[in-house]
C-alpha positions as CSV (number, residue, x, y, z in Angstrom):
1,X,-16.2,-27.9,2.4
2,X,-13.3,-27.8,-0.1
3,X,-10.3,-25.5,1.4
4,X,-7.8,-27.3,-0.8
5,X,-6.8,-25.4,-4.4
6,X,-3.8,-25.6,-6.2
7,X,-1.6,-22.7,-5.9
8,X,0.4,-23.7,-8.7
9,X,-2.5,-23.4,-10.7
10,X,-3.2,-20.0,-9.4
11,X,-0.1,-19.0,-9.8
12,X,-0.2,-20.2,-13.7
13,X,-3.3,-18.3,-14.5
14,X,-2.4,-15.0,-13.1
15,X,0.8,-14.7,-15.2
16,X,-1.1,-15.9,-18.1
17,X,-3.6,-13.5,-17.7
18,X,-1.5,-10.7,-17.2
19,X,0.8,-12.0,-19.6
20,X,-1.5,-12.5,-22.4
21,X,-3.8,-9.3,-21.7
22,X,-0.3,-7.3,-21.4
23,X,0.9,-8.9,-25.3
24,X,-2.2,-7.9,-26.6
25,X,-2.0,-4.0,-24.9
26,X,1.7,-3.9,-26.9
27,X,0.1,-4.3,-29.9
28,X,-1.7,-1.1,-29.7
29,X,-0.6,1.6,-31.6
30,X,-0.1,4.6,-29.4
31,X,-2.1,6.6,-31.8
32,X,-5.1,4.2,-31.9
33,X,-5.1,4.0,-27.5
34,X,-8.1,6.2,-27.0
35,X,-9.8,6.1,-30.3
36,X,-13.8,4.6,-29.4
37,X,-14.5,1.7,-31.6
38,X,-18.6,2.9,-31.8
39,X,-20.7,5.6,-30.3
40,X,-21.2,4.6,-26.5
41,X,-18.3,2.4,-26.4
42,X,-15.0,1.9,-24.7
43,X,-11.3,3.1,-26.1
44,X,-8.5,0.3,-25.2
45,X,-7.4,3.5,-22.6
46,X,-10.7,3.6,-21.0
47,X,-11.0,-0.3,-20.8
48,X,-7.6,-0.1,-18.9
49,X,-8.7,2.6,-16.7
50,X,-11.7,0.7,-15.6
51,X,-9.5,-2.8,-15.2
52,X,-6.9,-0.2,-13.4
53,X,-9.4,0.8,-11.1
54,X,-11.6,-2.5,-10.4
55,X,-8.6,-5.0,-10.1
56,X,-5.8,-2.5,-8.1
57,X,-7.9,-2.6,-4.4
58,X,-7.2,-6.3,-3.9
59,X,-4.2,-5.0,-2.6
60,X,-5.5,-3.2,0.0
61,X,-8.8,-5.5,0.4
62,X,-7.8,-8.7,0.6
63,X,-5.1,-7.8,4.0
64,X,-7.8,-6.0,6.0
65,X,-10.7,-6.9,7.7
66,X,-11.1,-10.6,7.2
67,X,-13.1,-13.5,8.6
68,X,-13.4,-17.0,9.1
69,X,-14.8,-18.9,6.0
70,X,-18.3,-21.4,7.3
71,X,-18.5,-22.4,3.2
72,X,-16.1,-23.6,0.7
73,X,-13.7,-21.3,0.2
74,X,-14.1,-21.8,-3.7
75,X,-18.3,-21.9,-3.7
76,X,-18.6,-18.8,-5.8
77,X,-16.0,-19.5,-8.3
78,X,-18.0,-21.3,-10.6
79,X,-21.1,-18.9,-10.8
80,X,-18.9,-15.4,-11.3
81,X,-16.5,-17.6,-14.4
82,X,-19.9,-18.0,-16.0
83,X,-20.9,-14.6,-15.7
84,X,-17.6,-12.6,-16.4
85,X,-16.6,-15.5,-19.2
86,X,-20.5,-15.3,-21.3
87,X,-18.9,-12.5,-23.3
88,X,-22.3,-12.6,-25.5
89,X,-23.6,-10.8,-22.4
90,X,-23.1,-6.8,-21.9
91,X,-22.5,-6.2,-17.8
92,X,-23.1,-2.7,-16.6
93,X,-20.1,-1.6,-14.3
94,X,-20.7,0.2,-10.8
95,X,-20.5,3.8,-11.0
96,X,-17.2,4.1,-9.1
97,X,-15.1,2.0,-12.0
98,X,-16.6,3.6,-15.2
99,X,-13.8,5.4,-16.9
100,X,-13.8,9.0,-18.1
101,X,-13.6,10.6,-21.3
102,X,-9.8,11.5,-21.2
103,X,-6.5,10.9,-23.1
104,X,-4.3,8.1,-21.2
105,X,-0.9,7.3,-20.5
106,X,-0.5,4.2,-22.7
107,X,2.7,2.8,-20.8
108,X,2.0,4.4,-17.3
109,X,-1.3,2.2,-17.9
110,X,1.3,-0.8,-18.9
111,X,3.2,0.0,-15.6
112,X,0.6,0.1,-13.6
113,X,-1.5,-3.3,-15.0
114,X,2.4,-4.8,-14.3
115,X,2.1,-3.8,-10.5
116,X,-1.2,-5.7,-10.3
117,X,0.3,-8.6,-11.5
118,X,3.0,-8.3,-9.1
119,X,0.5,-7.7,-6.7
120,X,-2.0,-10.3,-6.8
121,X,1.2,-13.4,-7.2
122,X,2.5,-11.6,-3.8
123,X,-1.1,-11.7,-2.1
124,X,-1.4,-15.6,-3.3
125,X,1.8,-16.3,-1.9
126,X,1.4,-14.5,1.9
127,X,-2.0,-14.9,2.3
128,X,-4.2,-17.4,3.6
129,X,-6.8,-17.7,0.7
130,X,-9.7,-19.0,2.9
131,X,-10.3,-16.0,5.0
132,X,-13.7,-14.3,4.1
133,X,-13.2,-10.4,3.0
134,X,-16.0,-8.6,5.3
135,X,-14.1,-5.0,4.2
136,X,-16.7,-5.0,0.7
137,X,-19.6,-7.2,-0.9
138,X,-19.4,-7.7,-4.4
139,X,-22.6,-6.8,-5.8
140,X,-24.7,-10.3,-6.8
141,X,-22.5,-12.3,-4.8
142,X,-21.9,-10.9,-1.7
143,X,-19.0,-11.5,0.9
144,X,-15.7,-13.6,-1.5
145,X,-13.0,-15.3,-0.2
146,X,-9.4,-13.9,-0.9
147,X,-9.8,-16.8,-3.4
148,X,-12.9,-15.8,-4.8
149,X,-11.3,-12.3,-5.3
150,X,-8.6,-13.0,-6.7
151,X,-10.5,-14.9,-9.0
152,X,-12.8,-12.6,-9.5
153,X,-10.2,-10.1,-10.6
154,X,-8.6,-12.8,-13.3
155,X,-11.8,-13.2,-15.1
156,X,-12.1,-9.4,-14.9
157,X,-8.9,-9.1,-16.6
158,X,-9.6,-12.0,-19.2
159,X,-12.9,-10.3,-19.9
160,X,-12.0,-7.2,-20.9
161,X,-8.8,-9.1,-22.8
162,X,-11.5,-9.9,-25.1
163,X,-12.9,-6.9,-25.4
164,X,-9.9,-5.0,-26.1
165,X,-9.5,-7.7,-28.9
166,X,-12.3,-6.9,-30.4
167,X,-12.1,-3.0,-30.2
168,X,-8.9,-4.1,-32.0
169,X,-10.7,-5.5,-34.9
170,X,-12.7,-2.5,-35.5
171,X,-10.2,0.7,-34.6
172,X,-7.5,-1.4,-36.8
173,X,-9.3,-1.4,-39.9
């Protein structure tokens, strides 16, 4: 079992995610925020709400209701990078984190993408990552590590940072 991961690391890729998927939000014009690239797609807004809503419960998640880890602590890692990082491939998001059809608050989505950052550096800071979260099962994978979830939640983020680029290409034009 491998309970040994660099913080540092950790650490690095969350402010580069955030960072970088944040940079790339700025250059948005406000009037372009909710504008759907193609029938049955996503508006940047409605990308944000559904990263707003997937990546804010760590917060509350990875606290509660945890367990020992008999498995190491980083086993699912690899799988879930090569899911969320095959962008040629379409996921279907659970019900409870599709986004509506709405206007949204460009920078009250900024603030709030911000606190997640903030968030997730405090929770690898004052957590013990190798706990096991029993509080939810991920669909496909099951019971993650704070670990896993918080990597989980970067490859989210870095996902639909690519997406948003490329709804960028076509609502720019």
């Amino acid at each position: 079992m491998t309970n040994n991961f660099d913080t540092a690391a950790l650490i690095g890729t969350t402010n580069a995610t955030y960072d970088g998927f944040e940079k790339l939000l700025l250059s948005v014009d406000n009037s372009l925020w909710d504008k759907n690239p193609a029938e049955n797609s996503w508006s940047v807004g409605q990308v944000m709400e559904h990263i707003l809503k997937a990546n804010s419960g760590l917060k509350n998640l990875l606290p509660e209701n945890v367990g020992e880890t008999d498995r190491a602590i980083d086993e699912k890692i690899p799988l879930m990078k090569s899911i969320f990082l095959d962008f040629s491939t379409k996921l279907d998001a659970p019900e409870f984190i599709i986004p509506v059809e709405t206007l949204h608050d460009k920078q009250q989505q900024l603030d709030k993408l911000k606190a997640i950052k903030k968030d997730t550096l405090q929770l690898i800071d004052s957590l013990d990552l190798s706990k096991t979260c029993m509080g939810f099962e991920l669909p496909v994978f099951g019971h993650l590590t704070r670990l896993e979830w918080i990597n989980f939640s970067l490859f989210h983020a870095q996902r639909h940072t690519e997406q948003v680029r490329k709804i960028i290409a076509v609502i720019a034009k």
